[in-house]
TIVO-910052 format. One line per field, with one value per residue (C-alpha): residue in three letters; residue number from 0; x, y, z. Coordinates in steps of 0.001 Angstrom, whole numbers, plus 500000, padded with zeros to 6 digits. Layout:
<recs>
res ALA / ... $
n NUM / ... $
u X / ... $
v Y / ... $
w Z / ... $
</recs>
This chain:
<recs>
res UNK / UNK / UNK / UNK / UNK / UNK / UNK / UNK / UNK / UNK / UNK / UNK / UNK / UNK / UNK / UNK / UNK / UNK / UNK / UNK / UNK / UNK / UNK / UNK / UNK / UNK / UNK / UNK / UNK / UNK / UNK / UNK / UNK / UNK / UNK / UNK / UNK / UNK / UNK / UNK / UNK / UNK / UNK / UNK / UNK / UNK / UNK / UNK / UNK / UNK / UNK / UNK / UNK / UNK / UNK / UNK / UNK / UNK / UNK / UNK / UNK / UNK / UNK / UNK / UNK / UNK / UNK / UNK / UNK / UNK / UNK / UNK / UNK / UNK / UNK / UNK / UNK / UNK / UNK / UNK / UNK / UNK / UNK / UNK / UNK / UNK / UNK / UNK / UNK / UNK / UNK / UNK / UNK / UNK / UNK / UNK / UNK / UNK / UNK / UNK / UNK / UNK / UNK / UNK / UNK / UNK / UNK / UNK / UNK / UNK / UNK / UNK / UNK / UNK / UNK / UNK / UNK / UNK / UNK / UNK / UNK / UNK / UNK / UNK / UNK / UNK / UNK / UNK / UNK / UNK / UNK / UNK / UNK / UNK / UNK / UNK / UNK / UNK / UNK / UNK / UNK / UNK / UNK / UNK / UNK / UNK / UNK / UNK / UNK / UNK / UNK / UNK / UNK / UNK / UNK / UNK / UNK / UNK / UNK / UNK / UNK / UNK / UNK / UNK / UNK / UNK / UNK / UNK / UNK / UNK / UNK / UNK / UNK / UNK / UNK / UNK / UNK / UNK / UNK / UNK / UNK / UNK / UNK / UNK / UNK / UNK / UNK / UNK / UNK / UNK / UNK / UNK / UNK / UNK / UNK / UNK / UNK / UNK / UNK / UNK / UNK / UNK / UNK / UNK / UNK / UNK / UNK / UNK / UNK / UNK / UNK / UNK / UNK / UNK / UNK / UNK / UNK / UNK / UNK / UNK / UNK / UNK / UNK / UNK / UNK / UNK / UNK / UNK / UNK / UNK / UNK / UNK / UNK / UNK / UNK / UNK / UNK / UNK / UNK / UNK / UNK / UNK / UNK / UNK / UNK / UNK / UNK / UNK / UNK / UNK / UNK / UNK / UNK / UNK / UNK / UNK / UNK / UNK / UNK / UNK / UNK / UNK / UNK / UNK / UNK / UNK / UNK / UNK / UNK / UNK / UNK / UNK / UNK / UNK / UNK / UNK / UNK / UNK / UNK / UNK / UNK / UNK / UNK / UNK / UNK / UNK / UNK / UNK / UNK / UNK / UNK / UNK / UNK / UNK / UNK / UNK / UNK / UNK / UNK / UNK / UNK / UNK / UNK / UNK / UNK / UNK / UNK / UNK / UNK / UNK / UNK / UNK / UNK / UNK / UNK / UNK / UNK / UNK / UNK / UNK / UNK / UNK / UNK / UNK / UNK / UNK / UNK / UNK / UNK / UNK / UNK / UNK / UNK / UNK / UNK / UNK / UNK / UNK / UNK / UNK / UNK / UNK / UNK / UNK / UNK / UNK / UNK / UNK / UNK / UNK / UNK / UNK / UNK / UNK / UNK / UNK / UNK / UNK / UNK / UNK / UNK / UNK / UNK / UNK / UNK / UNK / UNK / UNK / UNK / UNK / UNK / UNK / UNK / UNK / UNK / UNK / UNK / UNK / UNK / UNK / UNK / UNK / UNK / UNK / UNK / UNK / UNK / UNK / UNK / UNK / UNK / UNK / UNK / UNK / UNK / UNK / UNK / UNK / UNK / UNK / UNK / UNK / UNK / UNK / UNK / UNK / UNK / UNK / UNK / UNK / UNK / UNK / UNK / UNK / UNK / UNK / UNK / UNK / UNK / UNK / UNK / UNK / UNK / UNK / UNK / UNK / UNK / UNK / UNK / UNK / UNK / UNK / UNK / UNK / UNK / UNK / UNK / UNK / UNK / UNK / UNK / UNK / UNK / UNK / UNK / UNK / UNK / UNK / UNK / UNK / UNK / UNK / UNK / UNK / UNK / UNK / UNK / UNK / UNK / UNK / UNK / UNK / UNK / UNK / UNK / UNK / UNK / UNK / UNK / UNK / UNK / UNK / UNK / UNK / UNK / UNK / UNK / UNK / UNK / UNK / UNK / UNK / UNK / UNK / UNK / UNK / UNK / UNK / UNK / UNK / UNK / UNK / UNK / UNK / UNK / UNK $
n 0 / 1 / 2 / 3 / 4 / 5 / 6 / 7 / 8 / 9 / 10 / 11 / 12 / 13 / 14 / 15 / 16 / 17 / 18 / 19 / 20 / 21 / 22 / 23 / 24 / 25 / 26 / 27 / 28 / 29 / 30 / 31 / 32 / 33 / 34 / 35 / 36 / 37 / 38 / 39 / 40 / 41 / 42 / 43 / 44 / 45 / 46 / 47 / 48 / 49 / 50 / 51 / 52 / 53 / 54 / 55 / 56 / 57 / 58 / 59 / 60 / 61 / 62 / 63 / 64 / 65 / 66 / 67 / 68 / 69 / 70 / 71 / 72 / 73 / 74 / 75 / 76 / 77 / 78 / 79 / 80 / 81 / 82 / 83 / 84 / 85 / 86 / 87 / 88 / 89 / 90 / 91 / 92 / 93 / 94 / 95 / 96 / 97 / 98 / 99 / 100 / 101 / 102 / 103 / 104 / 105 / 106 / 107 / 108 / 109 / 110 / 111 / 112 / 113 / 114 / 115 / 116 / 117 / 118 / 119 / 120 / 121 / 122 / 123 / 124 / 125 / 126 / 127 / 128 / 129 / 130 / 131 / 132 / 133 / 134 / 135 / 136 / 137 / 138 / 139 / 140 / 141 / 142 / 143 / 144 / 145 / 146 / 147 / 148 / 149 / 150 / 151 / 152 / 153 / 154 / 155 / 156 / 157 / 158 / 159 / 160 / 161 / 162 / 163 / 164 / 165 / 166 / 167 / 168 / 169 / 170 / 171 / 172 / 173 / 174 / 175 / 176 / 177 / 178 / 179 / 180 / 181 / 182 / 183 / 184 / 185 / 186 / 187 / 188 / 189 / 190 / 191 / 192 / 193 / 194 / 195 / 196 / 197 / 198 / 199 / 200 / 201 / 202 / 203 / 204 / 205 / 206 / 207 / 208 / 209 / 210 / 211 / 212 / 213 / 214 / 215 / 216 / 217 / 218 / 219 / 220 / 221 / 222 / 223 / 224 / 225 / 226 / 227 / 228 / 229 / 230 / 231 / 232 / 233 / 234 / 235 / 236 / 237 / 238 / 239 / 240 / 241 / 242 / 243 / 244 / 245 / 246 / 247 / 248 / 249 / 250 / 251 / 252 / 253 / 254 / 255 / 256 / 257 / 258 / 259 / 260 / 261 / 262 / 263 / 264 / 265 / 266 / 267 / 268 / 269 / 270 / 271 / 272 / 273 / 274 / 275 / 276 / 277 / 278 / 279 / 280 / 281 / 282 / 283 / 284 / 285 / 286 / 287 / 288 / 289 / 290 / 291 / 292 / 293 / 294 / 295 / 296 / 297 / 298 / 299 / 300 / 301 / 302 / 303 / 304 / 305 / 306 / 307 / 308 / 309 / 310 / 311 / 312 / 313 / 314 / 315 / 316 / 317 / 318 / 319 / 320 / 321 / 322 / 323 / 324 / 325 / 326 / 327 / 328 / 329 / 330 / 331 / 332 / 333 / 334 / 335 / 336 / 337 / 338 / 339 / 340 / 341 / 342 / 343 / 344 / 345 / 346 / 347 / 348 / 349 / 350 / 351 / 352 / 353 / 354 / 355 / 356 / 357 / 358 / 359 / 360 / 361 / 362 / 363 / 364 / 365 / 366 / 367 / 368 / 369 / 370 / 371 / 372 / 373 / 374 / 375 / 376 / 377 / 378 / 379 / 380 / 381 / 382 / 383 / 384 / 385 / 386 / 387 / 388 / 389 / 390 / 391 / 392 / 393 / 394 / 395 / 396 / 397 / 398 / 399 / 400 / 401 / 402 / 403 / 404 / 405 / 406 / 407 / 408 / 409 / 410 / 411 / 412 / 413 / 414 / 415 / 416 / 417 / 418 / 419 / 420 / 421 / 422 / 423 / 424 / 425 / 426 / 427 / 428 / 429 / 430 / 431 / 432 / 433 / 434 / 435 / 436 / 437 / 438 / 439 / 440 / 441 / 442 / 443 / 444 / 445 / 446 / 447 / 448 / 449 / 450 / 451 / 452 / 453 / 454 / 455 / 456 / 457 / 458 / 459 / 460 / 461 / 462 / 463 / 464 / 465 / 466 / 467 / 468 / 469 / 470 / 471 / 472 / 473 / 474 / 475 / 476 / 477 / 478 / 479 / 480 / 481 / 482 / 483 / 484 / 485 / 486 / 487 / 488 / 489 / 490 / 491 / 492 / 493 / 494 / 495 $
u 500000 / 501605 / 501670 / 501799 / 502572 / 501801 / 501611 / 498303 / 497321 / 498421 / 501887 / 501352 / 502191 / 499569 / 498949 / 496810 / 496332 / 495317 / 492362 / 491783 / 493018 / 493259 / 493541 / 492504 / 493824 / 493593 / 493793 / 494381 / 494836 / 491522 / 490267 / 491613 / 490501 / 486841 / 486466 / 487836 / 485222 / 482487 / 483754 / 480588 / 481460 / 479278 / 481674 / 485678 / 487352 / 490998 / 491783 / 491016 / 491574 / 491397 / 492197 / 493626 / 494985 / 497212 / 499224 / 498456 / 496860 / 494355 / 496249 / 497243 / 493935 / 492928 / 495189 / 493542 / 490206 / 490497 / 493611 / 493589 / 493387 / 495697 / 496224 / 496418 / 496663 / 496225 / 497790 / 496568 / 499977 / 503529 / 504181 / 502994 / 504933 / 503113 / 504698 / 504217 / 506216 / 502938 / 500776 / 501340 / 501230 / 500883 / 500146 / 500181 / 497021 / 498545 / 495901 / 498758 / 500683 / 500503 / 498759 / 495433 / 494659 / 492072 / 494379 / 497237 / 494555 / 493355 / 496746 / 497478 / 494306 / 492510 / 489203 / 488794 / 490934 / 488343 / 485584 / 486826 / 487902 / 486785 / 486874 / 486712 / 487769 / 489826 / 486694 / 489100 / 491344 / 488514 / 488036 / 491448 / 492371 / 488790 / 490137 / 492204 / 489463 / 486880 / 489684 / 490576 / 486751 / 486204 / 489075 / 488230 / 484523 / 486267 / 488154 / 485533 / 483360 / 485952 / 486268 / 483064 / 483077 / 484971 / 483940 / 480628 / 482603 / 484679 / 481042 / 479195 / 481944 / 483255 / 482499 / 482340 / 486326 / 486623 / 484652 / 486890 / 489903 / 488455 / 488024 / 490767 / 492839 / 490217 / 491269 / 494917 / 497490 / 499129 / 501447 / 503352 / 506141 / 508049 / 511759 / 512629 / 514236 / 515394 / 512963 / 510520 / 506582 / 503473 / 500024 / 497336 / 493890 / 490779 / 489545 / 489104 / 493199 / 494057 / 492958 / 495296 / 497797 / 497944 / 499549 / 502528 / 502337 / 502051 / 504782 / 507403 / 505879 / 508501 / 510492 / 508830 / 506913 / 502815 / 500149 / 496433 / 494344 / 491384 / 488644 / 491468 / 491820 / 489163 / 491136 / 494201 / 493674 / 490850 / 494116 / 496460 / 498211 / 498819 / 499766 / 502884 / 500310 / 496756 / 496139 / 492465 / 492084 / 488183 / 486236 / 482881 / 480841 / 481893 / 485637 / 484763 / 483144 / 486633 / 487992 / 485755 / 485238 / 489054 / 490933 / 489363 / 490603 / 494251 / 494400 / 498250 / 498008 / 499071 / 497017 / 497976 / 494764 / 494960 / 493048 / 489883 / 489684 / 486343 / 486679 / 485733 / 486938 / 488316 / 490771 / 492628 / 493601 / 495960 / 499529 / 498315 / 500674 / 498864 / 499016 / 499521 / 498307 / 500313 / 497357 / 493277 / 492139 / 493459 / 497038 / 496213 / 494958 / 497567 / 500022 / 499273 / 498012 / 501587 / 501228 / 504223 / 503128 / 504086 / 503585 / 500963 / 499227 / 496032 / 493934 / 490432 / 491150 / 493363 / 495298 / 497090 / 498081 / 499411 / 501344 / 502948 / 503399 / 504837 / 507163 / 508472 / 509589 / 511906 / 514134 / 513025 / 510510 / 506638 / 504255 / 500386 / 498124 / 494097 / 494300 / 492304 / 490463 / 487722 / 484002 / 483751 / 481078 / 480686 / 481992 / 483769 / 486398 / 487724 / 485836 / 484901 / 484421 / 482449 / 480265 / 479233 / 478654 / 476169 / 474392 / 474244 / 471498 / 468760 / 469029 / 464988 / 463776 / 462503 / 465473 / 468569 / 472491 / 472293 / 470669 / 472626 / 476090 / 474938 / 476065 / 479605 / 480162 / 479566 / 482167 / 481990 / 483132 / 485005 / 486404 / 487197 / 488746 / 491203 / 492344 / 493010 / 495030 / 497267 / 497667 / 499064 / 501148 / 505358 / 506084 / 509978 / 510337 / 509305 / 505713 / 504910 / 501865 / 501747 / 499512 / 499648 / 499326 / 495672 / 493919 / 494238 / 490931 / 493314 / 497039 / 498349 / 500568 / 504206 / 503004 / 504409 / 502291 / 504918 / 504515 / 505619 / 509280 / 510080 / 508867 / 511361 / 514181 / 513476 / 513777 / 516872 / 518327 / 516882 / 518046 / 516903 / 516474 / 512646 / 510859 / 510397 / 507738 / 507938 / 505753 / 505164 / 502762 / 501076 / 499776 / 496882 / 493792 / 490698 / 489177 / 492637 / 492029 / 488931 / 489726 / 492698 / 490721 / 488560 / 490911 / 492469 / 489456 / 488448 / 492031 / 491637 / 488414 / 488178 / 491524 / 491011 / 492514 / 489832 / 487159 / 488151 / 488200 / 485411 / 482926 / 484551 / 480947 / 480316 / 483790 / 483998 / 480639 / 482143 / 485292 / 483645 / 481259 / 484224 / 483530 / 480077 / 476635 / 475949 / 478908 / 477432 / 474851 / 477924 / 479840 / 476300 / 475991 / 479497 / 479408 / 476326 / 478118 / 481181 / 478524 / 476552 / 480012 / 481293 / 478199 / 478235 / 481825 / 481555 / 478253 / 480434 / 483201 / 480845 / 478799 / 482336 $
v 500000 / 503231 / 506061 / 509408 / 512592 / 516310 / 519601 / 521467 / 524861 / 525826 / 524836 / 522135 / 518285 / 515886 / 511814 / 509919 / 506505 / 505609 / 507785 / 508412 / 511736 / 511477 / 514856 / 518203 / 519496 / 523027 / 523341 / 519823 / 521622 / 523266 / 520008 / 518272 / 521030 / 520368 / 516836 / 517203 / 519924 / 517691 / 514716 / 513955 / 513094 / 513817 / 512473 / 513900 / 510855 / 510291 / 508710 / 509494 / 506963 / 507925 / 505117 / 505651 / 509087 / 509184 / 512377 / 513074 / 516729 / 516007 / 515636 / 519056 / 519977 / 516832 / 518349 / 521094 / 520456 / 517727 / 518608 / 516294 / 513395 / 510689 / 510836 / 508038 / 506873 / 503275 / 503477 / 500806 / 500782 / 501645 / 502528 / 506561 / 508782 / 510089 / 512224 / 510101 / 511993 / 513986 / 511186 / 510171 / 506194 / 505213 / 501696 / 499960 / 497163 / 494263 / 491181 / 488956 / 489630 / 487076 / 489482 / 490479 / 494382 / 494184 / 492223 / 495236 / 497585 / 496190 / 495400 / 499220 / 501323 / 498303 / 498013 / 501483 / 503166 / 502136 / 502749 / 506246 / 506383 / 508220 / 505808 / 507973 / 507327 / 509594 / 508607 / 508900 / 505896 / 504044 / 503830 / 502621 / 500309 / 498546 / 495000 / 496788 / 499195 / 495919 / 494891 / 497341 / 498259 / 494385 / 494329 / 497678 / 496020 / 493253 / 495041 / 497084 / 493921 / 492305 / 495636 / 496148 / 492040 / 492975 / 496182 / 494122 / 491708 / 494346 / 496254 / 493266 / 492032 / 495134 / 495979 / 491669 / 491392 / 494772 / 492389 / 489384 / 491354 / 492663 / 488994 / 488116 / 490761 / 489968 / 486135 / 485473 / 484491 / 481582 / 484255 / 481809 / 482765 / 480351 / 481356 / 480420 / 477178 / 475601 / 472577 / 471961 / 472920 / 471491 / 472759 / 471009 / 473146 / 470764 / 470410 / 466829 / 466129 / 466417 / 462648 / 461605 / 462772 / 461715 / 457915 / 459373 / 462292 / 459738 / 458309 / 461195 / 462793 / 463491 / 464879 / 468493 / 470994 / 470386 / 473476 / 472886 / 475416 / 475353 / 473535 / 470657 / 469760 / 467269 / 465735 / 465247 / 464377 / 461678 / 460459 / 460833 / 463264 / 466009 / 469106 / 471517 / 474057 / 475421 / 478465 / 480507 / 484268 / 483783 / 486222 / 484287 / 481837 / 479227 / 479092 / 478682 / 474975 / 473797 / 474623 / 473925 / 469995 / 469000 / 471237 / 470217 / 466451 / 467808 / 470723 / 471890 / 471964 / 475475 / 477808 / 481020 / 483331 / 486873 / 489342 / 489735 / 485496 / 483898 / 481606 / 480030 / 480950 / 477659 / 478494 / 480612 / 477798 / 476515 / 477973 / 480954 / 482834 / 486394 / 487441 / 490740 / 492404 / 495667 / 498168 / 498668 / 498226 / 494649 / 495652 / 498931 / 496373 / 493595 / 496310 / 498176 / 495031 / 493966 / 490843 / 489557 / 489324 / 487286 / 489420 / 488229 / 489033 / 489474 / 487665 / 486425 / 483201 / 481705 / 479450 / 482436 / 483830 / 480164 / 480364 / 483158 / 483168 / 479781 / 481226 / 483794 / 481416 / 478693 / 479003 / 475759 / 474961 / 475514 / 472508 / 472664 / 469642 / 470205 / 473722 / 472538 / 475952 / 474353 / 473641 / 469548 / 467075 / 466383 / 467288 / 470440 / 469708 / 466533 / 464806 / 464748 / 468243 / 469710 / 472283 / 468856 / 467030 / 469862 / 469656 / 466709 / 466346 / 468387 / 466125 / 464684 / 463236 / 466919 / 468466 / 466224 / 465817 / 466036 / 469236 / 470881 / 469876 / 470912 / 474792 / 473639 / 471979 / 475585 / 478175 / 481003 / 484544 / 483993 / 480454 / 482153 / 485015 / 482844 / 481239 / 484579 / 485372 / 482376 / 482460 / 485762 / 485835 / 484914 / 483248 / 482836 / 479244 / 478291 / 477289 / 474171 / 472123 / 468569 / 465706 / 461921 / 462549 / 464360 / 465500 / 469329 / 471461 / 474391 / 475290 / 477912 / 480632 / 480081 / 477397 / 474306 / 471085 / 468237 / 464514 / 463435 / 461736 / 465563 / 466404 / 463252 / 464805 / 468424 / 466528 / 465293 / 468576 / 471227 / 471854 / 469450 / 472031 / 472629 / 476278 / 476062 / 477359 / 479315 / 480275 / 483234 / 483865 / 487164 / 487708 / 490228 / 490619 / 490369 / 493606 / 495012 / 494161 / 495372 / 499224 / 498798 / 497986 / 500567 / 503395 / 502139 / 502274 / 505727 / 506736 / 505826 / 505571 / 508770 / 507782 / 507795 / 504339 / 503356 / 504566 / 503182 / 499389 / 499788 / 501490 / 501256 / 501927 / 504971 / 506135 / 505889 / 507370 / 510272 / 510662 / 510573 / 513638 / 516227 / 518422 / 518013 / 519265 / 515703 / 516035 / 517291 / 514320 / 511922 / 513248 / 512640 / 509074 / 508653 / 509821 / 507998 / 504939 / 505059 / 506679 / 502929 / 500963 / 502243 / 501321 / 497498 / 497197 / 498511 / 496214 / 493437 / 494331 / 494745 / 491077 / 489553 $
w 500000 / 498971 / 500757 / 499226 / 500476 / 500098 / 501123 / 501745 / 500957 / 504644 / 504565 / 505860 / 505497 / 504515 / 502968 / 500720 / 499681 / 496235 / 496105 / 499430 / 501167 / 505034 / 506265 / 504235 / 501122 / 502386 / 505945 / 507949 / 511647 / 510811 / 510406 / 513224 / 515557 / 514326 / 514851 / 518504 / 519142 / 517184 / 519957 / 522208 / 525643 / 528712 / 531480 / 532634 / 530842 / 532246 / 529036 / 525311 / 522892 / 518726 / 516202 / 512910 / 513497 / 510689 / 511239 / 514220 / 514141 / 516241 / 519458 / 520220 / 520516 / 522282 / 525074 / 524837 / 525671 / 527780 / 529407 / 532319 / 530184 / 528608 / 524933 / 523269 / 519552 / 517953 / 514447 / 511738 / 509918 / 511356 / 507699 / 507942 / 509472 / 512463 / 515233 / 518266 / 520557 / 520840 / 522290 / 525812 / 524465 / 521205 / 519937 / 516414 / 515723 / 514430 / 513939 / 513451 / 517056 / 519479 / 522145 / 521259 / 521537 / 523592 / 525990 / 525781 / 525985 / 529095 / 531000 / 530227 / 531116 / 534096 / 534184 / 535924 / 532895 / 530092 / 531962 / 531732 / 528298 / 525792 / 522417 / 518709 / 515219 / 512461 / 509535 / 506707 / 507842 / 508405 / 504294 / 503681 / 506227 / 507114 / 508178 / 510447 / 511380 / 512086 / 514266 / 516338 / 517362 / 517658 / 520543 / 521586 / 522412 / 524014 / 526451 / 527215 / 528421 / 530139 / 532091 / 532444 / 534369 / 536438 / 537743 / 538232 / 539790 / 542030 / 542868 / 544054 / 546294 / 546909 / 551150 / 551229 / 550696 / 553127 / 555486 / 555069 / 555712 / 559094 / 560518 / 558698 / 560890 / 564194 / 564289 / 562331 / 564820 / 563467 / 561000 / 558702 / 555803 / 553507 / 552632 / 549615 / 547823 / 544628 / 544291 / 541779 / 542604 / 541533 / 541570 / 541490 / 540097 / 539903 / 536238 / 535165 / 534311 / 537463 / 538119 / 535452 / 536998 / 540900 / 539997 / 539331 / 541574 / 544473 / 543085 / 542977 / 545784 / 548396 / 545573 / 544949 / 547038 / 546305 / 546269 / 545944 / 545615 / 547496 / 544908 / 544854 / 548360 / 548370 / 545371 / 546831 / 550685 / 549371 / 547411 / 550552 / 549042 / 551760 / 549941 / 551582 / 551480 / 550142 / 548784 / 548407 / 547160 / 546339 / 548500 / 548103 / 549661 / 547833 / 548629 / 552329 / 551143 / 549705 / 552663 / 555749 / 555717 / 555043 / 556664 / 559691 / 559100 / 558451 / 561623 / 560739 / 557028 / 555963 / 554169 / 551978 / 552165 / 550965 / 553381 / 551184 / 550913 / 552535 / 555146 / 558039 / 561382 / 562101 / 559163 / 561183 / 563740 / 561134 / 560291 / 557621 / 555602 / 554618 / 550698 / 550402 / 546742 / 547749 / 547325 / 549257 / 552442 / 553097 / 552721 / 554938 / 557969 / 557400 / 557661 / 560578 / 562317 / 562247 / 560074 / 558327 / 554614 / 551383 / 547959 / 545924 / 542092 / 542118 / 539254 / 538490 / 539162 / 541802 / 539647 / 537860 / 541813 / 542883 / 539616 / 540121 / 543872 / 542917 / 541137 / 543563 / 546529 / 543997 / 541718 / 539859 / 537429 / 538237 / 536998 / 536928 / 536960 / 536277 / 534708 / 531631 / 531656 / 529349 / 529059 / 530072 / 529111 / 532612 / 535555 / 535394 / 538379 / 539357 / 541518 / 544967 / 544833 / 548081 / 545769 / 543916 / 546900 / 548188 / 544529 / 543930 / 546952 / 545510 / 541822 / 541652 / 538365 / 536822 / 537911 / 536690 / 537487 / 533499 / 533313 / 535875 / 534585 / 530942 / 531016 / 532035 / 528142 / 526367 / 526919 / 529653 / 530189 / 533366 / 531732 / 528683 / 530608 / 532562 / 529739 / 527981 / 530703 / 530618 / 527075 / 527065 / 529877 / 529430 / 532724 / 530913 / 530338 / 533638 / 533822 / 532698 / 532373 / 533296 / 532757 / 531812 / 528393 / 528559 / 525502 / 526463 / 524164 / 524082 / 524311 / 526815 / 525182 / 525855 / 529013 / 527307 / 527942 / 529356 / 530472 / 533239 / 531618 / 531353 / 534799 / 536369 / 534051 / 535906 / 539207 / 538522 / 537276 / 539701 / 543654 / 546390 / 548716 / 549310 / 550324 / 553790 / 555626 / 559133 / 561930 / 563919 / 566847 / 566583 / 570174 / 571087 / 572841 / 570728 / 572501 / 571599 / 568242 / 567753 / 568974 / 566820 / 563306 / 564536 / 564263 / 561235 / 559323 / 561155 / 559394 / 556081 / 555684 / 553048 / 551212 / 547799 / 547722 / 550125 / 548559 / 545193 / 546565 / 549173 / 546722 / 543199 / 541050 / 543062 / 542980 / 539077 / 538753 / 541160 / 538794 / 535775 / 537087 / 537670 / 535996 / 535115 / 536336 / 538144 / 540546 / 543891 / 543478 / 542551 / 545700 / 547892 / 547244 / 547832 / 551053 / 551869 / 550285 / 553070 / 556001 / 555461 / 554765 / 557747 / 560144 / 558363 / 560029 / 563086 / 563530 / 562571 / 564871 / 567879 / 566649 / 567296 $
</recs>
């Protein structure tokens, strides 16, 4: 595709494809100033977003009327010569690169970012590059829905996870902490491989250091294999199932709960090791509560924070079992599973085990979401996963799929020495405690951090309005928000 260029009547510099002009013959900042003044937006958007800008004279006065804002450009071809020192990022759409846009897009603005953002086209590229137009809009949609998930997602568990991390910090005194070694670590997730796989697991096991997260517990201690340690980071109800039955039949198995994680209280009898994510309230509490924390990633799904935090305490290869991260014909997770166990109890002859397990053989958001995730993540060569030769539905990026002849050979070749886990009484009155959470939330309770993780749709709704005409009402049900959040936790403090 050849690009031609001109000067306009103005002086100044403009292109053309074929045909196809993309700025004005006669005055191309004129131009550019009109379609940012023609832009409809009825929010304060931190970030503005224009595809196809070709030369770029739009930015300047992008900055100038929304000069808070982050500019940024997405460029169909690397091929014109665009000033991109005047955007504050600028990416090229490439259909062909391994990373999807949408994915980039995402990891760069959060969910918070594009729900802020201001999305708008240059019209004349969209004539001369339309399969790169179609794509860019297509990913642009996707990121906006996976945002838009998980600010759902954030909203509904929002003052829940604030909750967690209050009993979390009432009832924690068993403080744990692994140092670090040079053995190899399996994971174990629960999807339907996993039961290939615990022969030889069995088999090998005193030879690597063995994390289950919490839907595979069942799995393994029904197998008698006692992991080194569980990890859970889900903030719902359903975590606490996983955990409450077999924990209790295993009282010093270690667990690795982030602050927001649900649990039971008899969790907290066992050796825990707090995950800190390094930001919201949780980390606030842990801190000033005096815990001794782990760093953590927080993800969707806690198989891509065990992989990760996996990866932080060895310097040997990671393996995963069960991460199959696709729709089954029948059971989803390996079974027993405790959230089958509870359904499996209301199946009657018009309400089948058939028809229940059904929706988990199509494809999901969250499912596909996860698998995104892993796909496009570069965990350098050393994430692996493992199975007995499985039948995988889907590949995993640069996370090679191995057999188990590969995982003996790793054995041989990596460190013996395994991470080691350590133990530390915190010590404190529960009455203590209580005054103590008190006045950290009393403290922090208007930080914009705070606000952000306690009441994040009210909070974006609140951003978006500076500016506007619906602020004061914005900044009213904001306060109301933390006035309410704030009387839920003291009410649970005092119900303790």
């Amino acid at each position: 595709m050849e690009i031609k260029y001109d000067i306009a009547r103005n002086g100044d510099r403009i292109c053309s494809i074929g045909d196809i002009k993309l700025h004005s013959s006669y005055d191309p900042q004129k131009e550019a100033e009109r379609f940012v003044s023609g832009l409809e937006c009825s929010f304060s958007p931190t970030h503005i977003v224009i595809t196809g800008p070709a030369l770029s004279y739009c930015a300047k006065y992008l900055r100038k009327r929304f000069d808070n804002a982050i500019i940024i450009a997405i460029h169909y071809t690397n091929e014109l010569e665009s000033d991109d020192k005047v955007w504050d990022r600028a990416f090229v759409a490439n259909p062909d690169d391994d990373i999807p846009l949408s994915e980039i897009l995402y990891s760069y603005l959060g969910e918070e970012g594009i729900s802020s953002t201001l999305f708008a086209s240059w019209q004349p590229s969209e004539k001369i590059f339309p399969e790169h137009y179609n794509y860019v809009w297509s990913e642009v949609k996707k990121s906006v829905v996976k945002s838009r998930n998980v600010l759902s997602t954030r909203t509904y568990f929002a003052r829940r996870w604030v909750k967690n991390a209050v009993n979390f910090c009432l009832y924690s005194k068993n403080n744990s902490y692994i140092t670090y070694g040079e053995a190899p670590i399996v994971i174990c997730a629960s999807g339907p491989s996993l039961k290939t796989a615990i022969p030889a697991l069995k088999k090998l096991r005193n030879r690597y250091f063995l994390i289950a997260v919490s839907s595979a517990l069942s799995v393994l201690l029904n197998n008698e294999l006692i992991p080194d340690l569980c990890i859970s980071t889900d903030g719902g109800y359903w975590a606490k199932r996983h955990l409450s039955h077999y924990l209790k039949l295993y009282p010093t198995l270690p667990v690795a709960l982030s602050a927001e994680s649900a649990c039971y209280g008899n969790v907290f009898n066992h050796p825990v090791i707090p995950l800190s994510y390094g930001d919201g309230p949780g980390e606030t509490l842990l801190r000033e509560c005096h815990y001794k924390t782990m760093n953590a990633s927080r993800n969707g799904t806690v198989s891509g924070t065990a992989a990760e935090f996996a990866l932080s305490i060895t310097t040997g290869p990671v393996f995963f079992c069960g991460l199959d991260l696709a729709p089954s014909k029948s059971f989803s997770h390996t079974q027993p599973n405790e959230l089958e166990n509870m359904s499996m109890i209301k199946d009657y002859r018009l309400s089948t085990k058939e028809t229940r397990l059904s929706p988990s053989s199509f494809p999901s958001i969250p499912l596909s979401t996860y698998l995104s995730w892993f796909q496009n993540k570069d965990f350098n060569g050393r994430l692996f996963r493992l199975s007995d030769s499985f039948n995988y539905q889907n590949k995993l990026g640069k996370t090679a799929d191995v057999g188990f002849d590969y995982f003996e050979q790793k054995l041989n070749d990596s460190g013996k020495k395994m991470p080691k886990l350590n133990y530390i009484t915190v010590d404190f009155e529960i009455q203590d405690r209580k005054h103590k959470i008190l006045s950290i939330i009393e403290n922090h309770l208007h930080d914009d951090e705070w606000v952000q993780n306690a009441l994040p749709c009210e909070y974006l709704i609140y951003r978006r309005s500076l500016g506007t005409e619906n602020l004061e009402n914005a900044k009213n049900a904001l306060e109301k928000g933390l006035l309410n959040f704030y009387e839920e936790i003291k009410r649970i403090i005092s119900d303790n």
